[in-house]
Every structure is written in C-alpha cells, then in structure tokens.
C-alpha positions in Angstrom: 0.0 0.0 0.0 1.2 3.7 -0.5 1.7 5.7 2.1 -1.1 8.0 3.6 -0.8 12.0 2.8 -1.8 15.4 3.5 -2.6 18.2 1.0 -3.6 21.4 1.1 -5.7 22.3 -1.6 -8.0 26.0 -1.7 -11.8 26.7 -3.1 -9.4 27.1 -6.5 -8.6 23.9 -6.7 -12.4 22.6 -6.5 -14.3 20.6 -7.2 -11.9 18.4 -5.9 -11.6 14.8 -7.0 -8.9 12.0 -5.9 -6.7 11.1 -7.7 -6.4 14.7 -9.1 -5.5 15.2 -12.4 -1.8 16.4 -11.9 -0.9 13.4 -9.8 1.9 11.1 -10.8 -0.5 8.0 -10.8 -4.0 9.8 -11.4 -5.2 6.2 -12.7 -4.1 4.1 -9.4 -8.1 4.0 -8.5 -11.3 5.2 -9.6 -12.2 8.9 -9.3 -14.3 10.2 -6.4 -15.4 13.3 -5.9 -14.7 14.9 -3.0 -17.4 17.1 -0.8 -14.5 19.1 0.8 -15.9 22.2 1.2 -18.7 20.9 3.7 -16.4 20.4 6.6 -13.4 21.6 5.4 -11.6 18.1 4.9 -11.7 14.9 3.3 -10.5 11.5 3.0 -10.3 9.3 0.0 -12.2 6.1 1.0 -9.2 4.2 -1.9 -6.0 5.1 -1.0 -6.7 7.2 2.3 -5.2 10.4 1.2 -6.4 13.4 3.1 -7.3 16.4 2.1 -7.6 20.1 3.2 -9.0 22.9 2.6 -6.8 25.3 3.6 -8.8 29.0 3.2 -12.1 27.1 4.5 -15.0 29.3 5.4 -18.0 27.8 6.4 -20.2 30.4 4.9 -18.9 28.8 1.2 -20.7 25.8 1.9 -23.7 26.5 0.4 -23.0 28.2 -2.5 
C-alpha cells in the first residue's frame, strides 16, 4: 500500500476529485469526488489520502 498523505488544496482547486488530475498516478483507482468544502476536509475512502481545505469558510458551503 502507499503511504497516507496530507494536501492542502484552496476553493481554486475545487471541485476536488482523488486522484487529481496532476498526480503522478492519477489512474491508481477510480475517481471520487470529493465534498470538501462541507467540513473543510476529506479522506479518500481508496487510498486514504487526506485532504484540506486550507482558506475554509463555512459560509462557502452553500454556494
């Protein structure tokens, strides 16, 4: 198994989606989207890598 990582990503970056397009192995598992900017983090339920959003704001939630 890979190992587990962290990255930052910012409302720029959305919607985000795992593996992301500019990863080295962006075909190692299916795509998921990720609802990151309802909490403010995610976790890719594949290859566990998390993910945060780094200029959060709670009010962008609901856009």
């Amino acid at each position: 198994m890979s190992k587990q990582k962290l990255i930052e990503v910012t409302y720029d970056d959305l919607p985000l989606s795992c593996p992301r397009p500019e990863d080295t192995q962006w075909n190692s598992h299916p795509k998921v989207m990720l609802p990151i900017e309802e909490t403010g983090a995610a976790k890719c339920p594949y290859c566990g890598t998390d993910y945060v959003l780094k200029d959060w704001d709670p009010s962008h939630s609901h856009h």
